[in-house]
C-alpha positions as CSV (number, residue, x, y, z in Angstrom):
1,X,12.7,13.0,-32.9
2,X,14.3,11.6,-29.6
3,X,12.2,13.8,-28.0
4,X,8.7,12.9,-29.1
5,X,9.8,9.3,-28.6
6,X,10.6,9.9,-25.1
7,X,7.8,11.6,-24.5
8,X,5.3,9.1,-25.9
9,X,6.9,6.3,-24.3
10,X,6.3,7.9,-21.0
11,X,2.9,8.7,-21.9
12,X,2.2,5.2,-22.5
13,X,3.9,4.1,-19.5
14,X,1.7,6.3,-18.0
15,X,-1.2,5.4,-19.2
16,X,-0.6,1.1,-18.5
17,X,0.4,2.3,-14.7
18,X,-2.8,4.6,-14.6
19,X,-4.8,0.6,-15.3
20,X,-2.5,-0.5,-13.1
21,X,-3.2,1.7,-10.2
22,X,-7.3,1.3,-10.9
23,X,-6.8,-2.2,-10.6
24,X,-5.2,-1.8,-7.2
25,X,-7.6,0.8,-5.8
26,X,-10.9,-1.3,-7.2
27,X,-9.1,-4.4,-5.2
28,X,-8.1,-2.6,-2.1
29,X,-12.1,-1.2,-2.0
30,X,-13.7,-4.4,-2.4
31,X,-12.4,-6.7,0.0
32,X,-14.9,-8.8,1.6
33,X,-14.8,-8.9,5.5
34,X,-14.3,-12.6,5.1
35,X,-11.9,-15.3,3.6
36,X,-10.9,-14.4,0.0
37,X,-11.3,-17.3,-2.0
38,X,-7.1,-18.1,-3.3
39,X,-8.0,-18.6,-7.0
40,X,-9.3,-15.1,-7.0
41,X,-6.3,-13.6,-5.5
42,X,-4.3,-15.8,-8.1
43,X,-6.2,-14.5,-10.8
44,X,-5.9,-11.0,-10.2
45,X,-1.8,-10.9,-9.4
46,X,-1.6,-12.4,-13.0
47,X,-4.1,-9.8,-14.1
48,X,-1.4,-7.3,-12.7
49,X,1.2,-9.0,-14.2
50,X,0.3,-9.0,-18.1
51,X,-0.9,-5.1,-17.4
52,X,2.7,-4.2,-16.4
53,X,4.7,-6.9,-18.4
54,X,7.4,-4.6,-19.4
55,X,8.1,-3.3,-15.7
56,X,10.7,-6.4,-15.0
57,X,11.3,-5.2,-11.3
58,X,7.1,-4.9,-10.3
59,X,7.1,-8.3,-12.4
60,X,9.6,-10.0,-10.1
61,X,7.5,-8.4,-7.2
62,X,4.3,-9.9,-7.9
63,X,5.9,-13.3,-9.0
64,X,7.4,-13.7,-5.4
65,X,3.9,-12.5,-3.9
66,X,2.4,-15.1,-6.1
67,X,4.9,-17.9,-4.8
68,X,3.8,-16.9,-1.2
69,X,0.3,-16.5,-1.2
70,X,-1.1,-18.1,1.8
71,X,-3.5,-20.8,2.5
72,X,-4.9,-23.9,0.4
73,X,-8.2,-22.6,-0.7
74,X,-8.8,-19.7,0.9
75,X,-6.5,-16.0,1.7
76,X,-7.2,-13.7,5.3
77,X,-8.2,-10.1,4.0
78,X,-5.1,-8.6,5.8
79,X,-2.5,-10.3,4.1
80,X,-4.1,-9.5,0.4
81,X,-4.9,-6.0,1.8
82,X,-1.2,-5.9,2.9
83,X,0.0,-7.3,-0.8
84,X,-2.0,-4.8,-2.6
85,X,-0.9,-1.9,-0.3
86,X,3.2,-3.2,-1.1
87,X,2.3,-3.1,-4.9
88,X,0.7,0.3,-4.4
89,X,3.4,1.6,-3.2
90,X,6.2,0.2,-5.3
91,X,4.1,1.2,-8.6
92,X,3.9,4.7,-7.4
93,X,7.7,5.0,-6.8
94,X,7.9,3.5,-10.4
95,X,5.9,6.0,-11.4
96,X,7.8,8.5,-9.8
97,X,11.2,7.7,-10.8
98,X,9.8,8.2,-14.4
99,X,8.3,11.3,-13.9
100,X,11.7,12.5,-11.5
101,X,14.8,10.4,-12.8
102,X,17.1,12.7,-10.6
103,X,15.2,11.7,-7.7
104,X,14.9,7.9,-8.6
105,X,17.2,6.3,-5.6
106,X,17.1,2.0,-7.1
């Protein structure tokens, strides 16, 4: 029984970071060349957030990228290029340390 529940939580784990990661790649392929209007960027951290609301450490991520996002109205494509690219990365190391626990290093 343990088994089958650890297997189907991981698949469902899987699953929310396989949204997660379309999300990211749809975001990182459709930045305009000019300023990115800051709602936008807003909207779609807390987008990210709800998808992954049982991953406490990507949540604590993408609540200190919302605290610092740039700008009054308006975000430079690098940074939010450089935001997505962090929470990319960090996902797929999530990802990783459940699909390896032996080579999870947090």
């Amino acid at each position: 029984m343990t088994m089958v529940d650890q297997t189907y939580s991981i698949s469902t784990d899987e699953a929310r970071f396989d949204s997660a990661r379309l999300m990211l790649t749809g975001w990182a392929a459709e930045v305009p060349e000019g300023l990115i209007r800051k709602s936008l960027v807003v909207d779609r951290l807390l987008d990210l957030r709800a998808e992954l609301s049982d991953e406490p450490l990507l949540i604590i991520e993408i609540d200190q990228f919302l605290a610092s996002v740039p700008g009054q109205t308006v975000v430079e494509p690098a940074w939010w290029l450089a935001t997505v690219a962090s929470l990319t990365e960090d996902l797929n190391k999530r990802v990783d340390s459940l699909r390896n626990p032996e080579l999870a290093t947090d």
